[in-house]
LUMBALO-699260 format. One record per residue (C-alpha): residue in three letters; x, y, z. Coordinates in steps of 0.2 Angstrom, whole numbers, plus 2048, in hexadecimal, padded with zeros to 3 digits. Each point is the difference from the previous one (the first is absolute). Layout:
<domars>
   resn    c1    c2    c3
    ala     X     Y     Z
...
</domars>
This chain:
<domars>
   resn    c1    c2    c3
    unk   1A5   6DB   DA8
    unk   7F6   7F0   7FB
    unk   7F1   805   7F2
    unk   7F7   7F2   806
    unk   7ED   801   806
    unk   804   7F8   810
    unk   810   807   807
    unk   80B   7F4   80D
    unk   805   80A   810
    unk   810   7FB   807
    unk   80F   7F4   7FE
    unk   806   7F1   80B
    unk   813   7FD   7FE
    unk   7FF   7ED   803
    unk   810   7FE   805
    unk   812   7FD   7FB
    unk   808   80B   7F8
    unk   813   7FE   7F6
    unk   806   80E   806
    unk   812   803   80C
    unk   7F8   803   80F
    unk   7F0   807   80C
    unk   804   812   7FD
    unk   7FF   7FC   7EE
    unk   7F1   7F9   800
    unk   7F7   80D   809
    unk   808   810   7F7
    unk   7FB   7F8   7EF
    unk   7EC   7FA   805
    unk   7FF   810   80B
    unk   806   809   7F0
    unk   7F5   7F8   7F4
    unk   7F1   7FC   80A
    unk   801   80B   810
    unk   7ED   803   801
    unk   7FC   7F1   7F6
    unk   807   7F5   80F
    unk   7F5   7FB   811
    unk   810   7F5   805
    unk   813   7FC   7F8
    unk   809   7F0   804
    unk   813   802   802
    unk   803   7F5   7F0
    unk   806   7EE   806
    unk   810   807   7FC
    unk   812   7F8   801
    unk   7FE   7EC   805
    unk   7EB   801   800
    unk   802   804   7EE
    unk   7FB   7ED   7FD
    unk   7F0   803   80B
    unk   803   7F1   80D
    unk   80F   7F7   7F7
    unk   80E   808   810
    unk   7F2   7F4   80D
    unk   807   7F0   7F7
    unk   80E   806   80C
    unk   7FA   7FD   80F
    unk   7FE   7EB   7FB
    unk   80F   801   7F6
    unk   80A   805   80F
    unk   7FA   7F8   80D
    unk   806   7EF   805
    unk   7EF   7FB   806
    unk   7FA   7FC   7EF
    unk   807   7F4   7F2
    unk   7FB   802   7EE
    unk   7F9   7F2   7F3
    unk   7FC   801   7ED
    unk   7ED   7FE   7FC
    unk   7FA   800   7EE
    unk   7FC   811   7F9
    unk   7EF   7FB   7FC
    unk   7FA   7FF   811
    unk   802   813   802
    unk   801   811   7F8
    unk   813   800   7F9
    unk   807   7FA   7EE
    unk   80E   7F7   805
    unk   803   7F3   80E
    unk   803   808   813
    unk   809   7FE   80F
    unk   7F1   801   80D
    unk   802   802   811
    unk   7F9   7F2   80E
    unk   804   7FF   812
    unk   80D   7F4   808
    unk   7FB   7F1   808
    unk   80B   806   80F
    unk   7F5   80F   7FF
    unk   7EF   801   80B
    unk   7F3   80F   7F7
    unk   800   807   813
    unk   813   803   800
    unk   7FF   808   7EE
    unk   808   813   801
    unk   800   809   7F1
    unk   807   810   807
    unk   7FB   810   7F9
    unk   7F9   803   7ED
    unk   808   812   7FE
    unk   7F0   809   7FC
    unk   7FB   809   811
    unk   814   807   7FE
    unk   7FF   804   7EF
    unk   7F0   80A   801
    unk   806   808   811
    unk   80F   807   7F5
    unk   7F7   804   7F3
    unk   7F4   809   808
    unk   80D   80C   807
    unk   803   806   7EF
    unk   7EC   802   7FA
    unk   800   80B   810
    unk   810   80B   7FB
    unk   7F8   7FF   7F0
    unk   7EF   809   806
    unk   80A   80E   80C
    unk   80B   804   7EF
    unk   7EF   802   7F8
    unk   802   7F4   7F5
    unk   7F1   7F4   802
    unk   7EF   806   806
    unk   7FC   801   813
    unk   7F2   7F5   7FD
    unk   808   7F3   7F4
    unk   803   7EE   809
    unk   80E   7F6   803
    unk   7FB   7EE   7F7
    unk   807   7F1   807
    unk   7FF   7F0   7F2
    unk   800   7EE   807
    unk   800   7F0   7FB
    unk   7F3   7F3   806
    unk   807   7F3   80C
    unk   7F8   7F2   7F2
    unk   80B   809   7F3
    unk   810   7FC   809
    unk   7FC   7EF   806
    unk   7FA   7FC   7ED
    unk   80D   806   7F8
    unk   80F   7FB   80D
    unk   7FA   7EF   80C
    unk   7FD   7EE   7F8
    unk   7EF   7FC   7FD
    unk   7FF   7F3   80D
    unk   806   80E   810
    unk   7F4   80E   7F9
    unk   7F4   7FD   80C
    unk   80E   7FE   80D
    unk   809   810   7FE
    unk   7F3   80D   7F8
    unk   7F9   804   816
    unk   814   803   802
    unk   803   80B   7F1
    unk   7EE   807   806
    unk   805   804   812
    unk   810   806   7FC
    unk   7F7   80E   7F1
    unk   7F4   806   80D
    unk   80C   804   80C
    unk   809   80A   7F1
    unk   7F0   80A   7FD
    unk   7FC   803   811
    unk   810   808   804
    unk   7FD   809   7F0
    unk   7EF   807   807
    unk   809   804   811
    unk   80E   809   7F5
    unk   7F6   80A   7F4
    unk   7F3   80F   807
    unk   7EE   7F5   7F9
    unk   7FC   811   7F5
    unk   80F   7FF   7F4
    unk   801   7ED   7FF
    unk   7F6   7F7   7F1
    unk   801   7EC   7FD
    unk   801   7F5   7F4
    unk   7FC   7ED   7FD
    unk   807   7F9   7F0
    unk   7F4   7F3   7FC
    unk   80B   7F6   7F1
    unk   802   7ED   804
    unk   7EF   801   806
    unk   7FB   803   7EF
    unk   809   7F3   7F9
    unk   7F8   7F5   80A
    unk   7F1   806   7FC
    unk   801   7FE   7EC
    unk   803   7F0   802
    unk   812   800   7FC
    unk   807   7F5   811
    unk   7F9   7F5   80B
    unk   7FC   808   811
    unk   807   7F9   80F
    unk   7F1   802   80A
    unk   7EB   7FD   7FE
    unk   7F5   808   7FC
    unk   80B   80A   7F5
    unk   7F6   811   7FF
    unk   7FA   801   80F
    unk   813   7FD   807
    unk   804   80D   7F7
    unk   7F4   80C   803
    unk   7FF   7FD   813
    unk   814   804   801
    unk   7FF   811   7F7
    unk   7F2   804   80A
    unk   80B   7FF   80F
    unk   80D   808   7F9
    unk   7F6   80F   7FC
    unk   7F9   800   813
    unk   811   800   808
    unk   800   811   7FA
    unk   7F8   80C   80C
    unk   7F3   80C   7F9
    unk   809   811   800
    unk   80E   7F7   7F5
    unk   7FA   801   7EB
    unk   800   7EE   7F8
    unk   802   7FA   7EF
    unk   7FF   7EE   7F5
    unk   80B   7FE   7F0
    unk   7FB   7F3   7F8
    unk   80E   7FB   7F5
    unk   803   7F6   7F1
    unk   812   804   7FF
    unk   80B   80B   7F7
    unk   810   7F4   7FB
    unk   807   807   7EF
    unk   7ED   80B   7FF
    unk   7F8   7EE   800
    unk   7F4   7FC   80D
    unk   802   7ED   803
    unk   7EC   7FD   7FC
    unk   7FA   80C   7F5
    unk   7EF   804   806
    unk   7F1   7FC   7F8
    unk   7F7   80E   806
    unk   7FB   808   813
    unk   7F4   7F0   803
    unk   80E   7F7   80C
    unk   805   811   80A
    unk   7EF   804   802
    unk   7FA   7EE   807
    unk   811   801   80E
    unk   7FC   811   803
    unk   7EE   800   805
    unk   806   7EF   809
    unk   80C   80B   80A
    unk   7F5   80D   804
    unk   7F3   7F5   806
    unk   80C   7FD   80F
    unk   807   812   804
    unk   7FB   80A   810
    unk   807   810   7FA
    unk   800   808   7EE
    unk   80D   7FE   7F2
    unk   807   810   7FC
    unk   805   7FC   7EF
    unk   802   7EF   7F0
    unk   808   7FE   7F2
    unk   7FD   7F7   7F3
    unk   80C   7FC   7F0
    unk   7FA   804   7EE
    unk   80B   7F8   7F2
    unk   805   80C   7F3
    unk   7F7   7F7   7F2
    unk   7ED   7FF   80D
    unk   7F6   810   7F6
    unk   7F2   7F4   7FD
    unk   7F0   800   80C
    unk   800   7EE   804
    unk   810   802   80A
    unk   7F5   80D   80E
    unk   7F0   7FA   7FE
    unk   801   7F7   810
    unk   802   810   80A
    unk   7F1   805   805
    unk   7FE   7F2   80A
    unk   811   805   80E
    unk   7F9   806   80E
    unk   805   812   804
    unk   7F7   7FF   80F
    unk   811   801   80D
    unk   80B   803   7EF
    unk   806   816   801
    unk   80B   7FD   7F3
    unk   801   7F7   7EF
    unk   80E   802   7F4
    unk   802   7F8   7EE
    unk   811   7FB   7FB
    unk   7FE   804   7EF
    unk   80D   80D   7FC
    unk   80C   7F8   7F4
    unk   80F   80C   7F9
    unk   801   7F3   7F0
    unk   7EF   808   7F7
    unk   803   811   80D
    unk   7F1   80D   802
    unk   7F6   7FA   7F2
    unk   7FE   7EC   804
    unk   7FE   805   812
    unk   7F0   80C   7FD
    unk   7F9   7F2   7F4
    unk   803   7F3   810
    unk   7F8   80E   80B
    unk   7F1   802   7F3
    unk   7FB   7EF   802
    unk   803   7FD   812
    unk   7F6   80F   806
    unk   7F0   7F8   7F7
    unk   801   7F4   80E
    unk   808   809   810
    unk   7FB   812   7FF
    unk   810   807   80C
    unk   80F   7FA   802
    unk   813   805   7FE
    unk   80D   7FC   7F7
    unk   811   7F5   804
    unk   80E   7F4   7F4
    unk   7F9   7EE   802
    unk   80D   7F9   80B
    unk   810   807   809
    unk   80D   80A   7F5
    unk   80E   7F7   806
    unk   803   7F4   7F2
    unk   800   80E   7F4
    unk   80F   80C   7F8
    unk   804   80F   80D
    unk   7FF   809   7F0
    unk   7EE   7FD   7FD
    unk   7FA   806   813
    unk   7FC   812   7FC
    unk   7F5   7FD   7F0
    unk   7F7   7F4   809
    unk   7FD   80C   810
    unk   7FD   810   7F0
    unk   7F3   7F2   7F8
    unk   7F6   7FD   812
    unk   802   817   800
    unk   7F8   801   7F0
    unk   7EF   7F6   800
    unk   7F9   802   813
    unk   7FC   810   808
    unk   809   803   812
    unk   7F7   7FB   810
    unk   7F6   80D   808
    unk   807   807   810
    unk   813   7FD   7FC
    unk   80C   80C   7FD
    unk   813   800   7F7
    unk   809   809   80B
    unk   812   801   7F8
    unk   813   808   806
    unk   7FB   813   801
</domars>
């Protein structure tokens, strides 16, 4: 149990996870953290491993699209890229990207969180988290600059449709969502050129609507992400300033509340300048706020020092890795979970309830 004056309650499992499969992944968090956990996702597993690198499929494949070179410096990649861009044959209105594959994946998946729960595995009141991507994050990462504006309401309509059938499919008491806010973020540090004007106010109105599409009785969460490529963000964050600016941005356009955010802490951030902008999120529509600050690299001790300094300026929150595990050795997954155990207390009203 953390020694600390100020004790986190809860853990968020941002993500992905490397393990073999769903049932994996929910034995092993329900294991670790059964009475830690509001919500478990089912990992990413298997071709979402790469968060939204199996999407590049749906352009890749389909003969409506053509791919050109632009130079790497234009966008958020290393090395030059084959972009995708719309035939001149092709009319925007004809444009059929067919199905994304997550409505079917969490369908499936849900099956097994719900064996899982009548095996007494995972706790009747633990929710099933859905993770997905912003339609900006596939249209930056995928589509030519000069077609993002073009194709971004396609890739939208077609995403909507996959979370609506999600809603219909899932009973709105077990389901939990969540937005992953990261080429948003790269946008806003300043590290590409946004496609559209005024930049933060585009942003902020589109993850506003994306929260709203999802109806009250369904939790809702942000991650805003930095990355986790090789355990590097691709902008390390100079402290909470940015997330907190987008964030209050965002709220200022929700009709319902956000059930949860997360924001990443990099292992090194013990220093007070990195939270001191944290006062000033507004909490008002926020039930939920969980630092990613558990880092397996400096274990229990560097994670209380992180929560030391963080609790000056945020008196309650919980606990969670700074970005998806997915990237990470398999082999490292239960000392993270054990880490997350070890320095919050358990959330008040959950139970473990394991195989009798």
């Amino acid at each position: 149990m953390n020694s600390n004056s100020t004790t986190p309650a809860g853990a968020l499992v941002v993500g992905s996870v490397p393990l073999k499969n769903c049932d994996e992944v929910f034995t092993l968090s329900s294991g670790v953290l059964g009475n830690h956990l509001r919500r478990i996702p089912d990992g990413e597993t298997a071709e979402r491993g790469n968060w939204i690198l199996f999407q590049h499929e749906l352009f890749s494949g389909s003969p409506q699209f053509e791919f050109v070179r632009a130079p790497a410096k234009d966008d958020v990649y290393e090395e030059e890229f084959e972009w995708a861009r719309l035939r001149a044959d092709v009319s925007i209105d004809d444009l059929d990207l067919g199905t994304l594959g997550y409505a079917e994946v969490a369908d499936a998946s849900f099956e097994r969180f719900c064996s899982l729960k009548d095996k007494r595995v995972i706790s009747p009141s633990t929710r099933f988290q859905v993770s997905l991507p912003t339609p900006l994050a596939v249209i930056m990462s995928f589509v030519h600059r000069d077609h993002r504006h073009l194709i971004e309401p396609a890739y939208q309509q077609r995403l909507v449709a996959e979370l609506e059938t999600i809603i219909d499919t899932i009973p709105p008491a077990e389901l939990a969502i969540q937005w992953d806010i990261a080429l948003e973020m790269a946008l806003w540090e300043g590290m590409v050129e946004s496609y559209f004007s005024p930049m933060k106010q585009g942003i902020t109105d589109r993850l506003s609507e994306l929260v709203n599409l999802v109806p009250a009785e369904v939790e809702v969460g942000m991650h805003l992400c930095y990355g986790s490529y090789k355990d590097k963000h691709f902008k390390e964050p100079e402290d909470v300033a940015n997330m907190v600016e987008l964030t209050n941005g965002v709220m200022a356009g929700l009709n319902r509340e956000l059930t949860w955010l997360h924001m990443p802490v990099p292992v090194e951030r013990d220093d007070e300048s990195y939270y001191e902008a944290l006062p000033g999120l507004n909490k008002s529509m926020i039930t939920e706020v969980y630092l990613g600050l558990v880092h397996d690299s400096d274990g229990v001790s560097g994670t209380n020092k992180r929560i030391n300094t963080a609790s000056r300026f945020l008196p309650e929150f919980g606990v969670a890795t700074e970005c998806g595990m997915g990237r990470c050795d398999p082999k490292r997954v239960p000392g993270l979970l054990q880490i997350h155990a070890d320095v919050a207390n358990p959330v008040k009203g959950l139970t473990t309830r394991k195989p009798s």
